[in-house]
C-alpha positions in Angstrom: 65.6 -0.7 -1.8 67.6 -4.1 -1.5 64.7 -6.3 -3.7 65.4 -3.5 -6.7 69.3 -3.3 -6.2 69.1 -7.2 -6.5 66.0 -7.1 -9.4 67.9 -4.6 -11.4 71.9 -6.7 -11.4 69.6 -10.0 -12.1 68.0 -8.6 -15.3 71.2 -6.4 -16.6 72.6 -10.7 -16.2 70.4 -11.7 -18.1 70.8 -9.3 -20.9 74.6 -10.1 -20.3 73.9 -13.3 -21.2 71.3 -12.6 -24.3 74.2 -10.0 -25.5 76.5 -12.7 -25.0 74.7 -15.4 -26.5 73.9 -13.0 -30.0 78.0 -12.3 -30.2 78.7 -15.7 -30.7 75.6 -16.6 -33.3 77.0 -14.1 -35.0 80.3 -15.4 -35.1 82.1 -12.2 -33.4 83.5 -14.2 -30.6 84.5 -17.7 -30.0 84.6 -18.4 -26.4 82.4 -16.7 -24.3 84.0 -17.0 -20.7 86.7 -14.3 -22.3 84.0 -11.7 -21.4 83.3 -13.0 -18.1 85.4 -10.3 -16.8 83.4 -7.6 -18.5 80.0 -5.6 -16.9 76.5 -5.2 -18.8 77.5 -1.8 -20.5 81.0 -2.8 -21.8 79.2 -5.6 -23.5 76.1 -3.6 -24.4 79.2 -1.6 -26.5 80.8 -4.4 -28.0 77.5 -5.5 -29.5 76.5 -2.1 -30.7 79.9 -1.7 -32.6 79.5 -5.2 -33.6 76.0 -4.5 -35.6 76.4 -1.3 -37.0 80.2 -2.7 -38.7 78.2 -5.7 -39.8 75.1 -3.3 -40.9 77.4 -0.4 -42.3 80.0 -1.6 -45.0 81.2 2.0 -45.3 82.1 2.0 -41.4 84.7 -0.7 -41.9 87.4 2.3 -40.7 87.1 0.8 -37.1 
């Protein structure tokens, strides 16, 4: 149970990172060690909001 606890926080990293890495190609932040701080899912948020604002030019409201 360990080995999957570990194998799951390793990949949710990783797509940290990916999510982390796409947010600054596409110019939404400029320094990534500000979300340091923040876990997979408050990032996974950030990103979704970032897209569909970016996607959706009548959803400008937020």
């Amino acid at each position: 149970m360990g080995q999957l606890y570990k194998t799951v926080n390793l990949v949710q990293e990783m797509k940290k990172q990916a999510m982390i890495d796409e947010l600054v190609k596409m110019g939404i932040i400029k320094n990534p060690a500000a979300l340091e701080g923040k876990d997979y899912h408050d990032i996974k948020q950030l990103l979704a909001a970032a897209l569909v604002k970016i996607e959706s030019p009548e959803n400008e409201w937020f």
